[in-house]
MARZA-638384 format. One record per residue (C-alpha): residue in three letters; x, y, z. Coordinates in steps of 0.5 Angstrom, whole numbers, plus 500, padded with zeros to 3 digits. Layout:
<pts>
gugu,u,v,w
ala,X,Y,Z
...
</pts>
This chain:
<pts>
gugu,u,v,w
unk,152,778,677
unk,157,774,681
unk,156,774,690
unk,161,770,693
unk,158,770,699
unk,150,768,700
unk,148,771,707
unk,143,765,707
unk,137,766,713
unk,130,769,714
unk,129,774,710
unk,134,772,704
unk,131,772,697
unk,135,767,692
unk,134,764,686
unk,133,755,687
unk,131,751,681
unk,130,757,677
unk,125,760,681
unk,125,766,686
unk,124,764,694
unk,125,767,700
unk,128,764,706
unk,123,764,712
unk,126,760,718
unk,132,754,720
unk,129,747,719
unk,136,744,722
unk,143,747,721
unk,143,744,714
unk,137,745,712
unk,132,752,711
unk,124,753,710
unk,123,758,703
unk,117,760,701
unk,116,761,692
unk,116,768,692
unk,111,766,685
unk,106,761,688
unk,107,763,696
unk,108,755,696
unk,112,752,702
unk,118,748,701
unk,125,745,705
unk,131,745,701
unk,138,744,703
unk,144,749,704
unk,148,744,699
unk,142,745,694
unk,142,753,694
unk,149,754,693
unk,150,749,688
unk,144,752,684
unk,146,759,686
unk,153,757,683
unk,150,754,677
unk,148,761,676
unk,154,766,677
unk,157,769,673
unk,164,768,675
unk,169,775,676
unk,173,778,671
unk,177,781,674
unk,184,775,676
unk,188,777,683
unk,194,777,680
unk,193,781,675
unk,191,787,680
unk,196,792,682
unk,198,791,689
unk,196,799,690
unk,190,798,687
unk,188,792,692
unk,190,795,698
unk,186,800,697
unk,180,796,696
unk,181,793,701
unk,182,800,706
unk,175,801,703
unk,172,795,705
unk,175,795,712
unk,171,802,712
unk,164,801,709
unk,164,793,712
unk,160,796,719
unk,155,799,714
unk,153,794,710
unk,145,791,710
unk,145,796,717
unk,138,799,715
unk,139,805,721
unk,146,807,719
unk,146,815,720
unk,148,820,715
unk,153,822,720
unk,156,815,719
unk,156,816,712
unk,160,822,712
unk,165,820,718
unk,167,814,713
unk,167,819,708
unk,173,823,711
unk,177,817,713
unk,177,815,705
unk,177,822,703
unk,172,821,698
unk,164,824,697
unk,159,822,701
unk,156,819,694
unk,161,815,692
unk,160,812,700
unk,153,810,698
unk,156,807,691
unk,160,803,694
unk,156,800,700
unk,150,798,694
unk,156,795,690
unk,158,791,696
unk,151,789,699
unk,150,787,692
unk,156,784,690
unk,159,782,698
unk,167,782,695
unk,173,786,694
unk,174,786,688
unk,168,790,686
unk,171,796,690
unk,177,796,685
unk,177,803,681
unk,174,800,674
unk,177,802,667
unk,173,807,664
unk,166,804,660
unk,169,806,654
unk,177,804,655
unk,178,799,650
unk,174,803,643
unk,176,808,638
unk,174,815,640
unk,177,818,633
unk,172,821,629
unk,171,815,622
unk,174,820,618
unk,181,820,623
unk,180,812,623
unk,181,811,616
unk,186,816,615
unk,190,812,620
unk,188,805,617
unk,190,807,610
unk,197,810,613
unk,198,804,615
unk,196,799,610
unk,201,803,604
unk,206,806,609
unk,207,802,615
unk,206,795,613
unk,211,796,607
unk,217,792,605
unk,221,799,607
unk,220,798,614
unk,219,805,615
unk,220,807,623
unk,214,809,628
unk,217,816,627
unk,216,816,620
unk,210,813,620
unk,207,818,624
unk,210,824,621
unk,206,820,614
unk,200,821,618
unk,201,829,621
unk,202,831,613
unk,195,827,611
unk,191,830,616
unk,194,837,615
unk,190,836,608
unk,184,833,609
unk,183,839,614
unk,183,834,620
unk,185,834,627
unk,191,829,627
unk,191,824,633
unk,196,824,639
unk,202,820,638
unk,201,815,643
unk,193,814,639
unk,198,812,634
unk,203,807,637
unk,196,803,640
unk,194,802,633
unk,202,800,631
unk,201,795,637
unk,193,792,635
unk,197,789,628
unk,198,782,630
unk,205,780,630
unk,204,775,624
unk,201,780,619
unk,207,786,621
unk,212,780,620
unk,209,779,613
unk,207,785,609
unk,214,789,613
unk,219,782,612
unk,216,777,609
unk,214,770,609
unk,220,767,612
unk,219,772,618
unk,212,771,619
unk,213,763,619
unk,215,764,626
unk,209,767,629
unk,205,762,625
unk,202,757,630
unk,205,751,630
unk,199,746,631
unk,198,741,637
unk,199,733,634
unk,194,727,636
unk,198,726,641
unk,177,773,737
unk,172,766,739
unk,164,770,740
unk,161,766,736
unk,160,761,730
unk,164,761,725
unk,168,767,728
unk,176,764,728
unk,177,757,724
unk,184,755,726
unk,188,750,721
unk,194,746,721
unk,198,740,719
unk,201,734,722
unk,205,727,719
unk,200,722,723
unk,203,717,727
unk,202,711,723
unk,204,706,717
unk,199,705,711
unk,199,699,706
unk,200,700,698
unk,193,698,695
unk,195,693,692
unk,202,688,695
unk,200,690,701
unk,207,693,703
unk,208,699,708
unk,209,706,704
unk,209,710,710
unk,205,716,714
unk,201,721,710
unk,200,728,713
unk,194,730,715
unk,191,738,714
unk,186,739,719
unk,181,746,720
unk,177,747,726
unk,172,751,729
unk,173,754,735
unk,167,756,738
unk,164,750,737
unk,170,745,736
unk,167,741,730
unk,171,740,724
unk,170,744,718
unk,174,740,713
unk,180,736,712
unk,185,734,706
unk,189,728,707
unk,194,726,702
unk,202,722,702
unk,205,729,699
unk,208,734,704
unk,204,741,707
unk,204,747,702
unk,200,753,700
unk,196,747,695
unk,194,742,701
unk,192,748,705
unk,187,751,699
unk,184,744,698
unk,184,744,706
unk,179,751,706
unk,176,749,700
unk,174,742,703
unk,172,746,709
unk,167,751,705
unk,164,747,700
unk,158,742,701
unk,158,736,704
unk,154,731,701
unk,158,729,695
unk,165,729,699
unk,161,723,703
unk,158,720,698
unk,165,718,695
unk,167,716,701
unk,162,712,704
unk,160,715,710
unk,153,718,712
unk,153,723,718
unk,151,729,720
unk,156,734,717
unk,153,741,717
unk,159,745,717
unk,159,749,710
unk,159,757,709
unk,166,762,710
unk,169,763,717
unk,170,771,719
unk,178,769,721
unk,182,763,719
unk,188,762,724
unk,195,759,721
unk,201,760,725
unk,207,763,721
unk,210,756,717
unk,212,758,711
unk,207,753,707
unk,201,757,710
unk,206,764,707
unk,203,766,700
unk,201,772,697
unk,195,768,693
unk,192,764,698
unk,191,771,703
unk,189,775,697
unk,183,768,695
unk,181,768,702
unk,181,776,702
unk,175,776,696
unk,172,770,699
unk,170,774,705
unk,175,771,711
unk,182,774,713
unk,187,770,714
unk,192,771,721
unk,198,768,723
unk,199,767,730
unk,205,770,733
unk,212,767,734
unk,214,764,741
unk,206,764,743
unk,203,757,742
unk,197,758,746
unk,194,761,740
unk,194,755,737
unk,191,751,742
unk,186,748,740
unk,188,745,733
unk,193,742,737
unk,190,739,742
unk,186,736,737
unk,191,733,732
unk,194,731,739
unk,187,727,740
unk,187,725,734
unk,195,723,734
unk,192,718,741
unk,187,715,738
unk,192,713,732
unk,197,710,737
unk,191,704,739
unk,192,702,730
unk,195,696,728
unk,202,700,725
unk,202,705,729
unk,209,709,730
unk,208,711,737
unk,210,718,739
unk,217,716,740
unk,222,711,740
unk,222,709,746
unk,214,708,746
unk,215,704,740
unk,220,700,744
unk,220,693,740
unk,214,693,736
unk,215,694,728
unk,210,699,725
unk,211,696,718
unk,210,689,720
unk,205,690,722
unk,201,695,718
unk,194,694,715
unk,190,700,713
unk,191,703,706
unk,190,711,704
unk,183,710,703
unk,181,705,709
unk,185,711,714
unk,180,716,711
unk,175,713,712
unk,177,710,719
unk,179,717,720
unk,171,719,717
unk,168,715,723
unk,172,718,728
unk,171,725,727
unk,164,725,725
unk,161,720,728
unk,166,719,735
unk,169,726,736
unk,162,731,734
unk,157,726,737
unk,162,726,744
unk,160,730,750
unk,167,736,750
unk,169,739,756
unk,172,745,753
unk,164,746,750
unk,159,749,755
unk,152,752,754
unk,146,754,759
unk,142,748,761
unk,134,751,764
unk,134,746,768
unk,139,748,772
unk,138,752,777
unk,143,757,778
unk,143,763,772
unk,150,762,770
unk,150,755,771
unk,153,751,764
unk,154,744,762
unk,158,740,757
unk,155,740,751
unk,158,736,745
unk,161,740,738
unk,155,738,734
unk,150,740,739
unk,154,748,741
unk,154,748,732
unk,146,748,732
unk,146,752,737
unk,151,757,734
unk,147,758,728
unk,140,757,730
unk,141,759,738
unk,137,757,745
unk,133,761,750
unk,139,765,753
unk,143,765,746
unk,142,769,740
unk,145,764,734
unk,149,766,729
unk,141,767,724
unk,145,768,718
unk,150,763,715
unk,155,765,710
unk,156,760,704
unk,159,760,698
unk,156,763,692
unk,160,762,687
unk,163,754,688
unk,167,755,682
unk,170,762,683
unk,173,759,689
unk,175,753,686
unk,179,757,681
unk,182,762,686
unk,185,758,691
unk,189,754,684
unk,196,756,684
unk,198,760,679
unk,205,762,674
unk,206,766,668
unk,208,764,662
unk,209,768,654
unk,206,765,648
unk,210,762,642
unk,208,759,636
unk,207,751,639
unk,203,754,644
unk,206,754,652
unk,211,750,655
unk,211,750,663
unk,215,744,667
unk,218,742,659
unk,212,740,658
unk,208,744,651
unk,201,746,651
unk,196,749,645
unk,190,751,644
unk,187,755,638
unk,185,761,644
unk,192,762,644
unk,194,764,636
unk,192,771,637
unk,197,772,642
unk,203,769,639
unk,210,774,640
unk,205,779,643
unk,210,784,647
unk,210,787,653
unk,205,792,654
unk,210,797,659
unk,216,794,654
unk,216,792,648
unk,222,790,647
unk,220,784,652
unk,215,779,650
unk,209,778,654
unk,207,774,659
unk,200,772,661
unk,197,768,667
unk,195,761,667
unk,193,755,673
unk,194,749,674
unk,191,743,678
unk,196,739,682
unk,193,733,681
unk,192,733,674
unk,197,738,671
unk,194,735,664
unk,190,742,662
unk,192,748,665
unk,187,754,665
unk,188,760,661
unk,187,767,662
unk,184,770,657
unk,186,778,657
unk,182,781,653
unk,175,776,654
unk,177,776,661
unk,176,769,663
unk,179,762,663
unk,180,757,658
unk,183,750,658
unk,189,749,655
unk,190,740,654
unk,197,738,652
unk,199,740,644
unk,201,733,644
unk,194,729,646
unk,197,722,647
unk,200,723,653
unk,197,721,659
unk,194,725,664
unk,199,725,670
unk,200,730,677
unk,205,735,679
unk,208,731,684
unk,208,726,679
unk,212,730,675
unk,217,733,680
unk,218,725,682
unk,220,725,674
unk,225,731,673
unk,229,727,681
unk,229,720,677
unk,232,723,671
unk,237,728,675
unk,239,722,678
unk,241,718,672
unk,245,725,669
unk,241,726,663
unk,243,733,662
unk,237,734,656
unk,230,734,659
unk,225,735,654
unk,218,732,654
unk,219,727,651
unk,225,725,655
unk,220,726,661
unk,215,722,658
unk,220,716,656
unk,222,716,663
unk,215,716,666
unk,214,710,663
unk,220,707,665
unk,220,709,673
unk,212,705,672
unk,215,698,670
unk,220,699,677
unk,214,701,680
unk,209,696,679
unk,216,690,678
unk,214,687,684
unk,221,683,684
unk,224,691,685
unk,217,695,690
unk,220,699,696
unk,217,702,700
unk,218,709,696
unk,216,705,690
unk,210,703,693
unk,208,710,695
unk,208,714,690
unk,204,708,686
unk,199,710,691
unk,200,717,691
unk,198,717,683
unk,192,712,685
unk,191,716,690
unk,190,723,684
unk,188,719,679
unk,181,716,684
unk,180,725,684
unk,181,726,677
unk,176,721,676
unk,172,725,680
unk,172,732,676
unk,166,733,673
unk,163,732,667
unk,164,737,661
unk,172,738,662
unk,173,736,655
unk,179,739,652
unk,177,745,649
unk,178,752,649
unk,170,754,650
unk,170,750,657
unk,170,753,663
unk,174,752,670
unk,171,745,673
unk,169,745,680
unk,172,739,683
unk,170,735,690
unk,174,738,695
unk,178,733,696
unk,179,726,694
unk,175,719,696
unk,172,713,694
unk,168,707,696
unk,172,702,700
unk,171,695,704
unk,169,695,711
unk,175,695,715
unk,178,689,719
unk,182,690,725
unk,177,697,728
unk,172,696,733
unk,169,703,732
unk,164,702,739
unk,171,701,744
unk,175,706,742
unk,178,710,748
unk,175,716,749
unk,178,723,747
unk,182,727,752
unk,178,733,753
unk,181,740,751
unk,184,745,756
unk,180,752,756
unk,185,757,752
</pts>
């Protein structure tokens, strides 16, 4: 089974550490009380612990997104907009049933089909139309089966080369004999298609055609509660980093943030010297969805984050990077919508603005801040007098949103005080205080009750991966110049297209920016993915960013042949100027700390992902961190207060 949303409060049974429980009361926002449903036993376990163990178990979809016709799921998701009210409503009414029933114009049994797939699976690709159950197997009888099967050995597959037409007619003729009924041509031409391209090319042209399907081994080498609206963007900070190493100004980073606007916590970050897009953006979601615990771990941080589990909208406003039919059709299957705010009507976006201009305050007190302006800058030289590398602002910024701004009394954030004694009166509260009452509630507010998390960490992951297709040759695939193998791909060496077979076909693969090294292959007919390394293994792992930076350096020496060797023969010449001390710039500095900055989160993958074709997607941490020295320079306690937000 696999449920990508885990409705996690009293009365929920899951599955933690092999053992059936169920939930019986919020211990704190981050933790629940459950009771082994076996032994009646008491017990308190974290969120993170549940979806990790929850995770473990799932059995991923088979179903990839992109492979769905468009039709097909705008049709899913029509149902889903319909059958949403009712699920888990214990009280709904035949006369809800049949009004739904008349809006999709379908039965009232097929109502009640779906509503238990969706209670079970709470996703939309269970409401996809199913191929038949025997889709795929031969319905002949035995004798019709071996009538085809012997036409095609010793007519078909002959060095005459006979046609389809002929064969076919080969076949009405046998069949007649026998007093057996002849199959549909098109039956026919599906058996044609199942003979693998390397076995027709031999028997019906020879060795020397059927050399080119061979494969080519790889060498050694609406703000009511919590969670109901997130809102999400991007900055470029307003400060310069140090590289690591020679201690040389590199740049500004930019910085994607996610914020929830009933309580104002933020729910996740990415933070990265590579420029916004639909990748950061996923990794940004993806950070803000997943657990926490491991994400501090690497950083060095420790605090109160409870923030995890799937908002009901995700705010964007309408920048291309935030467009993309893949990033709305992952957050549609994990249960949130993504909405764009209208053109000209910045209200909409004002509370991640006003914390990213908070933020943007706060920065403008850092030894080589750039200001705001040219004229607030004035004399002062940010690059002179830089400190702070990528992990040491990260960290710093860990500090200040999580130990500063969540624990500070925000203006914009009100709850009833029974002490008080008006019966409308409210007072401040800070971000953490209004998200714990957001989930468990007070006297005089309900609470959310029930947190929605991820069940299948994995699925997450793979489906918010950036995606392309490519068609499958004897070296395997090449995507960017660069070739990929694996055995898993051999049967499907010059597979035609299915709707025409003139064209070759072409299968679907992902890809992890930071670690373009393996891909992850779509395998149609077991429906799943598999990892694809590079065909020559000893190259070295590098990052997508990496590798366009490569392509650029090549473009501008005039190399007109770009190959895989080329790139890789360039890489290494671009790392000896980089780490030329007598040659650093500051765009030399930068992206040496771009490749750190990938490397320290390839590092962090989990074990397991060695090159093969029987490994499974890995689920990486959110995001990128390490642990870093103490800062210099920052004093954590005297920072200046945060301006407080407008009410929108």
């Amino acid at each position: 089974m696999s449920t990508s949303t885990l409705q996690v409060g009293p009365g929920a049974i899951l599955t933690v550490d092999e053992q059936l429980v169920c939930v019986l009361r919020f211990v704190s926002s981050t933790e629940v009380e459950v009771s082994v449903v076996e032994t009646g036993k008491k017990k308190t376990v974290t969120l993170a612990e549940i979806s990790h163990s929850m995770g473990s178990r799932a059995v991923l979809s088979s179903v990839e997104l992109n492979e769905v016709d468009p039709e097909a799921w705008k049709e899913a998701v029509e149902r889903f907009h319909w059958l949403e009210p009712l699920m888990f409503k214990h009280d709904r009414s035949v006369a809800e049933i049949r009004a739904v029933a008349v809006e999709l114009m379908t039965s009232q049994v097929s109502i009640y089909r779906w509503l238990k797939k969706l209670e079970e699976h709470r996703n939309i690709r269970c409401l996809l139309r199913r191929r038949r159950g025997d889709a795929g197997t031969k319905r002949l009888s035995a004798e019709v089966e071996a009538v085809i099967e012997r036409v095609i050995r010793d007519t078909y597959l002959k060095e005459l080369k006979p046609s389809p037409t002929v064969t076919y007619n080969v076949l009405e003729t046998e069949c007649r004999r026998l007093g057996l009924s002849c199959p549909s041509k098109g039956t026919f031409l599906n058996r044609l298609d199942e003979i693998l391209p390397a076995e027709r090319e031999l028997k019906r042209k020879g060795k020397n055609a059927a050399l080119k399907h061979r494969p080519n081994r790889g060498s050694l080498p609406g703000v009511n509660g919590l969670y109901s609206i997130w809102q999400i963007d991007h900055t470029e900070v307003d400060i310069e980093l140090v590289d690591s190493v020679d201690r040389i100004a590199i740049g500004r980073p930019w910085i994607t943030v996610v914020i929830d606007t009933f309580s104002r916590m933020v729910v996740g970050w990415y933070i990265s010297f590579d420029p916004p897009g639909t990748i950061g953006t996923g990794l940004a979601i993806t950070n803000a969805v997943l657990p926490k615990d491991s994400w501090m771990r690497d950083l060095g941080v420790d605090y109160d984050w409870p923030c995890q589990g799937k908002p009901r909208i995700i705010h964007c406003d309408n920048a291309k990077e935030f467009q993309g039919n893949a990033l709305e059709l992952a957050s549609q299957e994990h249960g949130f919508q993504l909405r764009f705010r209208k053109k000209k009507t910045p209200q909409y976006g004002a509370y991640i603005e006003r914390y990213l201009g908070t933020v943007g305050r706060e920065i403008h007190a850092l030894d080589g801040t750039t200001f705001e302006s040219v004229g607030a800058k004035a004399e002062y030289d940010p690059a002179g007098n830089a400190v702070l590398t990528l992990e040491n602002f990260e960290k710093w910024l860990a500090h200040l949103i999580l130990g500063e701004y969540h624990q500070k009394i925000h203006s914009g954030v009100k709850g009833k005080n029974a002490e008080l004694k008006s019966e409308y009166a409210e007072e401040p509260r800070t971000p953490l205080q209004r998200f714990h009452e957001g989930l468990l509630g007070t006297d005089d507010f309900p609470g959310l009750g029930v947190l929605p998390i991820t069940g299948t960490p994995e699925q997450l992951y793979q489906d918010f991966l950036p995606v392309f297709t490519r068609t499958i040759q004897t070296y395997g695939v090449r995507w960017e110049h660069i070739d990929y193998y694996d055995s898993i791909l051999d049967k499907w060496i010059g597979s035609k297209a299915q709707s025409d077979k003139r064209n070759a076909r072409e299968f679907l693969f992902r890809y992890d920016p930071r670690d373009i090294s393996r891909l992850y292959f779509w395998e149609p007919d077991l429906k799943k993915y598999f990892q694809i390394g590079y065909r020559n293994m000893s190259r070295p792992p590098i990052s997508y960013w990496e590798l366009k930076a490569v392509r650029s350096f090549i473009e501008k020496r005039g190399m007109t042949e770009v190959n895989e060797d080329v790139i890789f023969r360039s890489r290494e010449a671009r790392r000896v100027i980089v780490h030329d001390a007598t040659n650093l710039t500051r765009g030399a500095a930068r992206e040496r700390e771009r490749q750190r900055a990938h490397r320290l989160v390839g590092a962090k993958k989990p074990a397991g992902q060695a090159r093969s074709s029987t490994s499974e997607m890995p689920t990486p941490s959110p995001s990128k961190g390490a642990n870093t020295p103490s800062l210099k320079q920052i004093d954590l306690q005297n920072l200046p207060d945060f301006d407080e937000f407008e009410e929108v």
